[in-house]
Every structure is written in C-alpha cells, then in structure tokens.
Biopython code that builds the backbone (N, CA, C, O; Angstrom):
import numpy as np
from Bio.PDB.StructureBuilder import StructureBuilder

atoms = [
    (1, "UNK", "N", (-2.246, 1.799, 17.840)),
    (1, "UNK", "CA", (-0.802, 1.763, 17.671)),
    (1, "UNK", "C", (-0.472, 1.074, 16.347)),
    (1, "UNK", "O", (-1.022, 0.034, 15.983)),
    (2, "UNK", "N", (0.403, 1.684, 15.697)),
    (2, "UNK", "CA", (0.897, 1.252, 14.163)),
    (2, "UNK", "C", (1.799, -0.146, 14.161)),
    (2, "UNK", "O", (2.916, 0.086, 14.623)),
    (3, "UNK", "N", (1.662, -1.210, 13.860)),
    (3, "UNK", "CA", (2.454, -2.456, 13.779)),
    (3, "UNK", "C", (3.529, -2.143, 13.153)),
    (3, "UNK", "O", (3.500, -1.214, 12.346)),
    (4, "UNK", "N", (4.713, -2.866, 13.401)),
    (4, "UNK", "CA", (5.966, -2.659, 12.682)),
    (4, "UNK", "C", (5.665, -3.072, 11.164)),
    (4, "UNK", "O", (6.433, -2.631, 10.310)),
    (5, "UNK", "N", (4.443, -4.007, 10.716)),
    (5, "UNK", "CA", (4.271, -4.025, 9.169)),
    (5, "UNK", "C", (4.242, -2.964, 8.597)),
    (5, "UNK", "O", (4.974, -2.522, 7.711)),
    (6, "UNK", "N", (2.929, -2.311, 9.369)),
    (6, "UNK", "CA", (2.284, -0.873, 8.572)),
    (6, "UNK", "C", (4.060, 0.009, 8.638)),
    (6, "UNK", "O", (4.438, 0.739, 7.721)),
    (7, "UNK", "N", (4.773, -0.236, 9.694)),
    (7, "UNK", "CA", (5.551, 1.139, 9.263)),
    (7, "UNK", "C", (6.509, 0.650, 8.438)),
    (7, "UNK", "O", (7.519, 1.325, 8.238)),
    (8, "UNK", "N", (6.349, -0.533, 7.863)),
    (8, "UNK", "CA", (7.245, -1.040, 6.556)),
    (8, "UNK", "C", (6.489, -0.804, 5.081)),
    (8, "UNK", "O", (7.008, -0.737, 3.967)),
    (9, "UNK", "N", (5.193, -0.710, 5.433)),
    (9, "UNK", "CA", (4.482, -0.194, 4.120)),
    (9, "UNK", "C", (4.928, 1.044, 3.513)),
    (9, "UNK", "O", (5.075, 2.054, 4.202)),
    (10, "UNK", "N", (5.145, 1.030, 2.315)),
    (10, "UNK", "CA", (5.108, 2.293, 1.671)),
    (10, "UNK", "C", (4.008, 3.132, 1.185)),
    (10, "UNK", "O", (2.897, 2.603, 1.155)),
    (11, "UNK", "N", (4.146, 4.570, 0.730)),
    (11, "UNK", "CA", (3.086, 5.209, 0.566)),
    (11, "UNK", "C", (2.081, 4.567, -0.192)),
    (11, "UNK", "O", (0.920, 4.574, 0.219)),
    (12, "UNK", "N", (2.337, 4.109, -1.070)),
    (12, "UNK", "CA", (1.584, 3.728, -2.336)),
    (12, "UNK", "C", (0.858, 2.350, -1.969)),
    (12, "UNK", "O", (-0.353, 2.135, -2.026)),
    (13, "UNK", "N", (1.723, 1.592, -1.636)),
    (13, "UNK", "CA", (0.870, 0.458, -1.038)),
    (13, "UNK", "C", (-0.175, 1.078, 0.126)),
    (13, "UNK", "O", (-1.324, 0.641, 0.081)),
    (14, "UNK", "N", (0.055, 1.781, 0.864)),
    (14, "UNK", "CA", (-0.925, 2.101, 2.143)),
    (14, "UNK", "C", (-1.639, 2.594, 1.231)),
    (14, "UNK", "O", (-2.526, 1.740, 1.233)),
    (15, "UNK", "N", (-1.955, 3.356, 0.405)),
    (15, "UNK", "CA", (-2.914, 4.244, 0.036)),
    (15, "UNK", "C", (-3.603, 3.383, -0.748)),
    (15, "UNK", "O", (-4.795, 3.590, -0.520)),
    (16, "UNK", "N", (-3.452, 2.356, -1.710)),
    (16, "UNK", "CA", (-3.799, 1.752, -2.240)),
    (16, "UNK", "C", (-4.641, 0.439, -1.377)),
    (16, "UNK", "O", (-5.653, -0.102, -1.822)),
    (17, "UNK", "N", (-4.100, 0.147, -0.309)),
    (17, "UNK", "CA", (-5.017, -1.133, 0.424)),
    (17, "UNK", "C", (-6.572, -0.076, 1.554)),
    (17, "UNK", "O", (-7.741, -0.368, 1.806)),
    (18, "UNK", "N", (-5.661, 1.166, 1.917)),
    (18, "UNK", "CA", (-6.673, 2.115, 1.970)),
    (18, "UNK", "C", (-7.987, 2.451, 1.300)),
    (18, "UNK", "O", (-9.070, 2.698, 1.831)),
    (19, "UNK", "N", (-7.627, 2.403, -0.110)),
    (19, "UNK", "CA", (-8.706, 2.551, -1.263)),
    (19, "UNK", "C", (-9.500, 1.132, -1.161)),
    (19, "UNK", "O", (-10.730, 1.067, -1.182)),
    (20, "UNK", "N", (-8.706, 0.095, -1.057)),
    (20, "UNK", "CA", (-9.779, -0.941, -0.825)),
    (20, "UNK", "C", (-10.588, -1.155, 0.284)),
    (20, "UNK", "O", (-11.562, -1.906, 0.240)),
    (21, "UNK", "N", (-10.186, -0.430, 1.461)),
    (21, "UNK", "CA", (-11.163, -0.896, 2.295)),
    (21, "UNK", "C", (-11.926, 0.117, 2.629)),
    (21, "UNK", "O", (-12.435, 0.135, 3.749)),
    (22, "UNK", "N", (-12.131, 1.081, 1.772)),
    (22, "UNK", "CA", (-12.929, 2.434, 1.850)),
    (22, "UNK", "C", (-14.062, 1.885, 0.640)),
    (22, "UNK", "O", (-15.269, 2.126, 0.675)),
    (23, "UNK", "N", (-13.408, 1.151, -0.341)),
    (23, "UNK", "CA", (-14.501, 0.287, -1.538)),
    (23, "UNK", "C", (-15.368, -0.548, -0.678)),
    (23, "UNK", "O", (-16.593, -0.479, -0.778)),
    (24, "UNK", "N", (-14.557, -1.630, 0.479)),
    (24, "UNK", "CA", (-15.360, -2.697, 0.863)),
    (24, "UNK", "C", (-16.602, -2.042, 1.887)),
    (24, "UNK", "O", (-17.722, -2.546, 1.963)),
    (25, "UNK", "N", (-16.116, -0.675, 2.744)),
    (25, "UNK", "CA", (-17.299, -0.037, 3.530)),
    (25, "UNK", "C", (-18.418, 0.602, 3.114)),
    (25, "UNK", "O", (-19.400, 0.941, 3.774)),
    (26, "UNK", "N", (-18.002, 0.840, 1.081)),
    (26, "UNK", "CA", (-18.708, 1.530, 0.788)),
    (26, "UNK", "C", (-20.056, 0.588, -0.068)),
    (26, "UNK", "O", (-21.234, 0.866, -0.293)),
    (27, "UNK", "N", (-19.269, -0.517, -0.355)),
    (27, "UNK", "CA", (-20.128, -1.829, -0.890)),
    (27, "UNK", "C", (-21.216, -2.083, 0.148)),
    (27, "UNK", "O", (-22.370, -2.149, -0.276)),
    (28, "UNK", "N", (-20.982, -2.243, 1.529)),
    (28, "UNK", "CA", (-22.235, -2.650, 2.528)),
    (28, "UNK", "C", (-21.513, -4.309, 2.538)),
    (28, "UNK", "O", (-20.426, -4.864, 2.382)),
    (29, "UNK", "N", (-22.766, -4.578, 2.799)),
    (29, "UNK", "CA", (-22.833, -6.371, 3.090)),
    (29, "UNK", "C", (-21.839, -7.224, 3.934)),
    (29, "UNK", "O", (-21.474, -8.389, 3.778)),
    (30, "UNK", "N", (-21.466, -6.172, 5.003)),
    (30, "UNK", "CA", (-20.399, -6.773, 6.009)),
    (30, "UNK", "C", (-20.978, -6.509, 7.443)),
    (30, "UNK", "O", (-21.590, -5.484, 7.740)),
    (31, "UNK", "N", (-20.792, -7.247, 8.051)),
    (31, "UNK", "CA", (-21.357, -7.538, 9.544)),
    (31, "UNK", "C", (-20.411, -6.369, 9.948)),
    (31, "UNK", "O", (-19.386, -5.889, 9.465)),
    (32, "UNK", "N", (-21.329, -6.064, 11.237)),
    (32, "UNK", "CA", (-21.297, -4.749, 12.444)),
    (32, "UNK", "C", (-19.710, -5.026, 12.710)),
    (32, "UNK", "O", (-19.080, -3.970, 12.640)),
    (33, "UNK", "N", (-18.847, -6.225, 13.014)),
    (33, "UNK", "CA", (-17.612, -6.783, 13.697)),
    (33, "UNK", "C", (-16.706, -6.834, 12.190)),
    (33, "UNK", "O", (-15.539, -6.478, 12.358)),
    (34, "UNK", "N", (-16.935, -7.085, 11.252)),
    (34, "UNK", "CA", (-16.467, -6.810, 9.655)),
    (34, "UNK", "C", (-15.860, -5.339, 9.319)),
    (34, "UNK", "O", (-14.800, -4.898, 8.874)),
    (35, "UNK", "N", (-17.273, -4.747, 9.833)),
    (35, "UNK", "CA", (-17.140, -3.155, 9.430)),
    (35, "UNK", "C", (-16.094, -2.810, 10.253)),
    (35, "UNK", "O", (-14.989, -2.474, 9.829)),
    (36, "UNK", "N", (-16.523, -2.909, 11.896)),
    (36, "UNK", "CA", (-15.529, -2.089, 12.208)),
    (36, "UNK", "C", (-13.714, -2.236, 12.076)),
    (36, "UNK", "O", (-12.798, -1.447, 11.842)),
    (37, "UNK", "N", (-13.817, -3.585, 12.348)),
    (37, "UNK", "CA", (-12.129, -4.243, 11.697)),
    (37, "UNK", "C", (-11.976, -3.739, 10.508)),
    (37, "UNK", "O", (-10.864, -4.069, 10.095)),
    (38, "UNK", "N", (-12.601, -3.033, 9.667)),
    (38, "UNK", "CA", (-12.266, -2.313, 8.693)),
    (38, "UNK", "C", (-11.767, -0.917, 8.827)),
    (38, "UNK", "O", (-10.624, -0.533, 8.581)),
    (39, "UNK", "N", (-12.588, -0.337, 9.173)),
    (39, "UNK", "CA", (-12.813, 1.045, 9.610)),
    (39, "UNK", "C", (-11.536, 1.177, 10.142)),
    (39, "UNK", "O", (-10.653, 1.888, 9.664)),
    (40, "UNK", "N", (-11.434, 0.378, 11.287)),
    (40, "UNK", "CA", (-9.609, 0.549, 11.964)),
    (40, "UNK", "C", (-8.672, -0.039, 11.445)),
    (40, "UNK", "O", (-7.594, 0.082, 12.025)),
    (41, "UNK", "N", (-8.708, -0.787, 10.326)),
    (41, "UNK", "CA", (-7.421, -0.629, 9.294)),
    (41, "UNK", "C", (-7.093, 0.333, 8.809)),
    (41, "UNK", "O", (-5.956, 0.710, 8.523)),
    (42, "UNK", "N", (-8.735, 1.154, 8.577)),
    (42, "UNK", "CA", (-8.574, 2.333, 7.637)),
    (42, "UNK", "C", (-7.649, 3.181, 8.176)),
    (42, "UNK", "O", (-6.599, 3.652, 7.739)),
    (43, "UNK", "N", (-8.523, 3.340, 9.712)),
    (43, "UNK", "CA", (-7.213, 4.869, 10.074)),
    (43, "UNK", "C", (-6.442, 4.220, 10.142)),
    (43, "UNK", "O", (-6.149, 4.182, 8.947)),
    (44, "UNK", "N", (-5.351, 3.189, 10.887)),
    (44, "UNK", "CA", (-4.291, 2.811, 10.359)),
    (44, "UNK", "C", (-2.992, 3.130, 9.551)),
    (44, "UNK", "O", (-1.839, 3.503, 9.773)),
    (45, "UNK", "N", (-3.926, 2.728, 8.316)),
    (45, "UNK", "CA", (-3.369, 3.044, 6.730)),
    (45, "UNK", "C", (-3.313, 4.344, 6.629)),
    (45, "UNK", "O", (-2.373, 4.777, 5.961)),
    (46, "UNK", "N", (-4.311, 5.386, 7.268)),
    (46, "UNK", "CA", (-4.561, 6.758, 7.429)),
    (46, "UNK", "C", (-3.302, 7.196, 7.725)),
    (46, "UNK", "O", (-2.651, 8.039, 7.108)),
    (47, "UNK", "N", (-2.900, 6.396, 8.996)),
    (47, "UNK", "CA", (-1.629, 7.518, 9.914)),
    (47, "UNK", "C", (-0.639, 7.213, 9.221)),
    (47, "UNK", "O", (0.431, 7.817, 9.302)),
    (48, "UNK", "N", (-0.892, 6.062, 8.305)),
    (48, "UNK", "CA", (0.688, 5.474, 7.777)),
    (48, "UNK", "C", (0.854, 6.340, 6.606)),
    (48, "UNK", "O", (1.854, 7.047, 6.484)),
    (49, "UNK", "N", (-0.153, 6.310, 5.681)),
    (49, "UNK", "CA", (-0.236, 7.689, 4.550)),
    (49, "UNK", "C", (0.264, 9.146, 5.143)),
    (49, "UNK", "O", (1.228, 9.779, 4.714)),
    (50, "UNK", "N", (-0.625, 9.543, 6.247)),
    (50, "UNK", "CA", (-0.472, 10.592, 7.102)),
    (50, "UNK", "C", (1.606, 10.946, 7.125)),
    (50, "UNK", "O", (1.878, 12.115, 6.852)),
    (51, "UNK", "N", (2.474, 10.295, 7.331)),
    (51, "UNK", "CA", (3.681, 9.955, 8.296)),
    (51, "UNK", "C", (4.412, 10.529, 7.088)),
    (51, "UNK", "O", (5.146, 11.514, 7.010)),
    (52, "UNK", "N", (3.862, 9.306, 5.806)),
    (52, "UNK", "CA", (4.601, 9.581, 4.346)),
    (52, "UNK", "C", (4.483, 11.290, 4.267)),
    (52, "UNK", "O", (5.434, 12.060, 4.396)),
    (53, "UNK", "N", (3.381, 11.584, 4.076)),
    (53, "UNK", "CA", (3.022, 12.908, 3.468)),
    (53, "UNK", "C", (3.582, 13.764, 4.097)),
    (53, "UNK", "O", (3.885, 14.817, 3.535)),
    (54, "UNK", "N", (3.919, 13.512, 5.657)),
    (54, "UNK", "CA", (4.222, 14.947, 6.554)),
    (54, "UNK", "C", (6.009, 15.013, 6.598)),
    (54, "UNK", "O", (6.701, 15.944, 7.010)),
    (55, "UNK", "N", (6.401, 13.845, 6.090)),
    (55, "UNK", "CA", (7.762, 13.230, 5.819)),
    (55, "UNK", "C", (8.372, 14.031, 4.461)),
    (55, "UNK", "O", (9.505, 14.508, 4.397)),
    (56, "UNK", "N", (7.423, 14.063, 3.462)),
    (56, "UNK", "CA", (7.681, 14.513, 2.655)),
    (56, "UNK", "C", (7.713, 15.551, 2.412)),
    (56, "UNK", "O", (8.555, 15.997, 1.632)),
    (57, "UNK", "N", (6.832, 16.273, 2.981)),
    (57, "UNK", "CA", (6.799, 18.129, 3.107)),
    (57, "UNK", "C", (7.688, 18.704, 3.732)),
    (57, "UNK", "O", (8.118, 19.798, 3.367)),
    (58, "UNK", "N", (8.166, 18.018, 4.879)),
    (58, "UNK", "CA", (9.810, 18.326, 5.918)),
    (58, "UNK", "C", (10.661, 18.440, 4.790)),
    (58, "UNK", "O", (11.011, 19.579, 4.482)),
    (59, "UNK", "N", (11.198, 17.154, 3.880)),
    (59, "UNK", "CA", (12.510, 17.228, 3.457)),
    (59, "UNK", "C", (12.275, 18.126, 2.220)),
    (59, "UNK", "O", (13.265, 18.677, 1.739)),
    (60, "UNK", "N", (10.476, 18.423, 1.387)),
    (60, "UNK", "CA", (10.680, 19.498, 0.540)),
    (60, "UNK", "C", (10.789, 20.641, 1.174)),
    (60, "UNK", "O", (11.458, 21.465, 0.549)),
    (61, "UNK", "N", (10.324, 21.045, 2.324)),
    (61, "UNK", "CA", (10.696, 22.186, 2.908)),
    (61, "UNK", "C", (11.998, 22.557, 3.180)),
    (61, "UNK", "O", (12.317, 23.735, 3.019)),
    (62, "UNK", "N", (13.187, 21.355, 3.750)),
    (62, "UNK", "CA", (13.943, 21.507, 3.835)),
    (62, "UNK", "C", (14.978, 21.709, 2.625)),
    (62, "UNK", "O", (16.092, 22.220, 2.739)),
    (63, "UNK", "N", (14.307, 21.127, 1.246)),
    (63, "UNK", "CA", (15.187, 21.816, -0.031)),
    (63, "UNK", "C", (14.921, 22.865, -0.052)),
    (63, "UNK", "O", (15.894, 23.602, 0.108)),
    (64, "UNK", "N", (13.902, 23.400, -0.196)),
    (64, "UNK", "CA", (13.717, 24.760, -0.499)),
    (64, "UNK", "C", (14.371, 25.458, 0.235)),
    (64, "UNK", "O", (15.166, 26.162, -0.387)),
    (65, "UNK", "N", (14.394, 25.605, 1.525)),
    (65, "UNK", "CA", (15.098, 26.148, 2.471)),
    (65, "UNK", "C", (16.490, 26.246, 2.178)),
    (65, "UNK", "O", (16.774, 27.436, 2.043)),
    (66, "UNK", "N", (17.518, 25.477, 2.017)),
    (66, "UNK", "CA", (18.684, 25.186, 1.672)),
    (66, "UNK", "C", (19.164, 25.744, 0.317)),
    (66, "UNK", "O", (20.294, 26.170, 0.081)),
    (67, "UNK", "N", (17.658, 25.640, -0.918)),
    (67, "UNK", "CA", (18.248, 26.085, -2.154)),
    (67, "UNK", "C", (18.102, 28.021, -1.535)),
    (67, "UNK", "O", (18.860, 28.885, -1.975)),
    (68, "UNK", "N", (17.259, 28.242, -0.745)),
    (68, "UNK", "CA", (17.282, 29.688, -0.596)),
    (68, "UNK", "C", (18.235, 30.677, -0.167)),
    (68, "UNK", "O", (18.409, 31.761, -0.724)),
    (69, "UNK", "N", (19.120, 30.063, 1.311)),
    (69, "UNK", "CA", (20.222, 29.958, 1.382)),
    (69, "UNK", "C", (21.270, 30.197, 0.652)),
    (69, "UNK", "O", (22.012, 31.159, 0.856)),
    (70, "UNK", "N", (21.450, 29.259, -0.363)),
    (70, "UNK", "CA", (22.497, 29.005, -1.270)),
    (70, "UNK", "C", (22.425, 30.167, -2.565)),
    (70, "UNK", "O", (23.350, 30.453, -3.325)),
    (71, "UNK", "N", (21.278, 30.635, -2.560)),
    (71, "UNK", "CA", (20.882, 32.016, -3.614)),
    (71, "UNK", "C", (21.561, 33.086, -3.129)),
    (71, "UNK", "O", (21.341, 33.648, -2.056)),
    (72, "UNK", "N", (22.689, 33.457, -4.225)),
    (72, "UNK", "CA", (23.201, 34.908, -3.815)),
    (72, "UNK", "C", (21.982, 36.264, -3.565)),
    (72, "UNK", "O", (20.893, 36.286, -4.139)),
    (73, "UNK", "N", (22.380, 37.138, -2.765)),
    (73, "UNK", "CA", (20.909, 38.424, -2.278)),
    (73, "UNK", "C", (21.011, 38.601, -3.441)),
    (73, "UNK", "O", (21.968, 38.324, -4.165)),
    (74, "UNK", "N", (19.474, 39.348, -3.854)),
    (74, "UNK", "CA", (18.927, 39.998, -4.857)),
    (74, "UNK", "C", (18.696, 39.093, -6.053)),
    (74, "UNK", "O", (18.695, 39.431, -7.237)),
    (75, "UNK", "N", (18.513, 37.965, -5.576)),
    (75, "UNK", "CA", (17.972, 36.964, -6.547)),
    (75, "UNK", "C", (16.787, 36.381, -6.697)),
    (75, "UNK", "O", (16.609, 35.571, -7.607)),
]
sb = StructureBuilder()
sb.init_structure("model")
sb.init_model(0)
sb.init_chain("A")
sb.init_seg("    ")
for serial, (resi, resn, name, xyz) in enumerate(atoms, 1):
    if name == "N":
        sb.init_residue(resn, " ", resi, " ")
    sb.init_atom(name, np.array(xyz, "f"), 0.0, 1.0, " ", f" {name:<3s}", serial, name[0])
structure = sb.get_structure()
C-alpha cells in the first residue's frame, strides 16, 4: 500500500530516488533484510511513477480527443 508521502511525491522525484535504489541493488554489499527493504521501495516508487505516467496519457488522450472534436469534418 502507497503511504500518503509517496502519493505526495512527484514524478521526477519518484523516478529519481527510484534510480537510486536500483544503483544501491545493483552495487551489492547489502544484507538479505537491506536488499529486500529496498527492492520494496522500489516497486513503491514503481506504482508511484506508474500513477504519474497513466495520469498523463488520460489527460493527453483527453486533449487530443477534444482537439478532434473541435476540428471542422474534412480536416
């Protein structure tokens, strides 16, 4: 379940603390209980990136949609 922080994060920050803890899993040298408290930040940050992106394709879909509309036929 997403904490009310994560759903105050913005895209850029999630994706960006994302990138770090995809660096720190990929470095090694973290205990079995390290890793995985990582790993489940990751998806986390995943669904929170995830929310942005699918957020964003709605309301471009929904311009497009609206500018199509608004196009006289045969345009």
């Amino acid at each position: 379940m997403t904490s009310k922080v994560d759903e105050a994060l913005g895209y850029e920050q999630a994706r960006d603390e994302l990138i770090e803890v995809v660096r720190r899993l990929e470095a090694g040298g973290t205990t079995l209980e390290e890793s995985l408290a990582l790993w489940e930040r990751g998806e986390e940050l995943a669904k929170v990136c995830r929310r942005w992106l699918d957020g964003a394709r709605a309301r471009l879909d929904a311009a497009l949609a609206a500018e199509e509309e608004a196009a006289p036929e045969g345009e």
